[in-house]
C-alpha positions in Angstrom: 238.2 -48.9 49.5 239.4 -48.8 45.8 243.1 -49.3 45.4 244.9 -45.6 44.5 246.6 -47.3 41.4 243.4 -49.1 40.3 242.2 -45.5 40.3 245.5 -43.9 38.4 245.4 -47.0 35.7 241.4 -46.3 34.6 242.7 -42.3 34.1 245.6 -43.5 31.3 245.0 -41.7 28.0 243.3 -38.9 29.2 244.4 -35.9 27.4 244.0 -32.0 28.0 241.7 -30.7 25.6 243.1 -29.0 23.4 246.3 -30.0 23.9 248.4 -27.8 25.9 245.6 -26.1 27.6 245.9 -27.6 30.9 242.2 -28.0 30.4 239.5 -30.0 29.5 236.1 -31.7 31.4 238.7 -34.4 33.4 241.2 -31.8 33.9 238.6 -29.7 35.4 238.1 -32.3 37.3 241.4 -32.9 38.9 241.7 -29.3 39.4 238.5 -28.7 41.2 239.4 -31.6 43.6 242.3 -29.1 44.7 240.3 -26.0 44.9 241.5 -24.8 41.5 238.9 -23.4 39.2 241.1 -22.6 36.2 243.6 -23.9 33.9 246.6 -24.8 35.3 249.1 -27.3 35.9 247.2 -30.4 37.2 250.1 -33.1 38.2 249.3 -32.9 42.1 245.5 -32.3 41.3 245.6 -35.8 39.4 247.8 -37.0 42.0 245.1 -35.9 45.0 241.9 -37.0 42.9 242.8 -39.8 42.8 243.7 -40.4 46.3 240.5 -38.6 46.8 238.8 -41.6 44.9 240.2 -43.9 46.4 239.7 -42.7 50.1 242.7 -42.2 51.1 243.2 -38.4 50.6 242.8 -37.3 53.7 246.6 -37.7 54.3 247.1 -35.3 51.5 247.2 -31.4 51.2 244.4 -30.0 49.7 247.2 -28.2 46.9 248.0 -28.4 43.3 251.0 -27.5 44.7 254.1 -30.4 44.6 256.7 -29.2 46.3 254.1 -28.0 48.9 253.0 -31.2 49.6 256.3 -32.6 49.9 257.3 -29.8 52.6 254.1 -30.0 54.7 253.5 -33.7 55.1 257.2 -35.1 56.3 255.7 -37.5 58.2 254.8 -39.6 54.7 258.0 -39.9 53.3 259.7 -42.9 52.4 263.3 -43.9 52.0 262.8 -46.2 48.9 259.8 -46.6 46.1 257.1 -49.1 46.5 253.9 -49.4 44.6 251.7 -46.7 45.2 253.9 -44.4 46.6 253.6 -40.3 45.3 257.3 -39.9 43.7 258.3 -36.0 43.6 260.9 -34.3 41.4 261.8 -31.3 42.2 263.4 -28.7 39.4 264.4 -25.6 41.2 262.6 -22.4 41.7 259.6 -24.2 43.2 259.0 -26.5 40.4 258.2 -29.6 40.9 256.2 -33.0 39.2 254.8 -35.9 40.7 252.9 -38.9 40.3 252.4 -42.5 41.2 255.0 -45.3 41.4 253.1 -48.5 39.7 256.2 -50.6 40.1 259.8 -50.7 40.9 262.3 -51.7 38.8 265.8 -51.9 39.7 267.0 -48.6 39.8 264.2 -46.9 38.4 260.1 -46.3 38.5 257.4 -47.1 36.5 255.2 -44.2 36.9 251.1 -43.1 35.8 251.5 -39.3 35.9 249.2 -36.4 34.6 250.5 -33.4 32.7 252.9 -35.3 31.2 253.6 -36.5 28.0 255.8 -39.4 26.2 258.8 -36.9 27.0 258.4 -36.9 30.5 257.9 -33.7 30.5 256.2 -31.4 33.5 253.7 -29.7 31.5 252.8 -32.3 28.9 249.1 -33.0 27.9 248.4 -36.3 28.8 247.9 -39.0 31.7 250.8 -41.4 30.7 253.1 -44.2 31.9 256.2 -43.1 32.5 259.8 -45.3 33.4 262.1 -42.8 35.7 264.9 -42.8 37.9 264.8 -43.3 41.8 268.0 -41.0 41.7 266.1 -38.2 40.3 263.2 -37.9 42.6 263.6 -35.9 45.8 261.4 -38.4 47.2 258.5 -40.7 47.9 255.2 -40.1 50.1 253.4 -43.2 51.0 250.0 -42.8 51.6 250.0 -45.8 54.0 252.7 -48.6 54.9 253.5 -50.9 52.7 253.1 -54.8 53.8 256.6 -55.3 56.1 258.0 -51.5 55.1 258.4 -48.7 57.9 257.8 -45.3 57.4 261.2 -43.0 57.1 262.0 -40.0 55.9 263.8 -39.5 52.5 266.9 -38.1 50.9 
């Protein structure tokens, strides 16, 4: 079984083509993993591809959807960040962006996200590293335990 970040890492530097289309062949890609056969936002659909590549999404929601999979799978959230984890940001009015913590940092992430840009922003154009902070997420979803860490639910 490939690692999930070993996955996210070989998709950094894809882009949307054009830009801001929320399209393009790997977008379509990511999409299509979620059920989605049009251009749309693509975080969660990166997100679950790559899960999906790396075996593990069966603990997933099939959605595109973040704040979907946040609600429906409480039994993967974890208290605090560790590598490999699914952060989610939640914005109001049911928007929400996620990704994959590569590394912790003190008291922030290092993240590989898609639709994102060197903003951070939530509909950006790119598959980037990004550097955020724990107090900003709503939460973590680990796909399995990390060595020595129980499972817990989040803020």
């Amino acid at each position: 079984m490939t690692d999930v970040l070993e996955v996210a890492r070989s998709q950094l530097g894809v882009e949307e083509v054009p830009r801001g289309s929320n399209d393009g062949k790997q977008v379509r890609q990511y999409l299509a993993a979620v059920g989605i056969g049009f251009p749309a936002s693509w975080c969660m659909a990166f997100v679950y591809w790559c899960a999906g590549q790396a075996g593990v999404a069966g603990a997933l929601v099939k959605t595109g959807g973040v704040l979907r999979q946040w609600n429906e799978r409480p039994q993967l959230r974890a208290a605090t960040p560790a590598p490999g984890d699914i952060f989610i940001l939640d914005y109001g009015k049911g928007l929400g962006h996620t990704g994959f913590v590569e590394a912790v940092d003190g008291d922030s992430i290092v993240t590989i996200e898609g639709n994102t840009n060197a903003d951070g922003s939530r509909e950006g154009y790119a598959v980037c590293r990004r550097r955020r902070s724990i107090s900003k997420c709503k939460g973590f979803l680990r796909l399995k335990p990390a060595a020595g860490a129980a499972l817990s639910g989040a803020k």
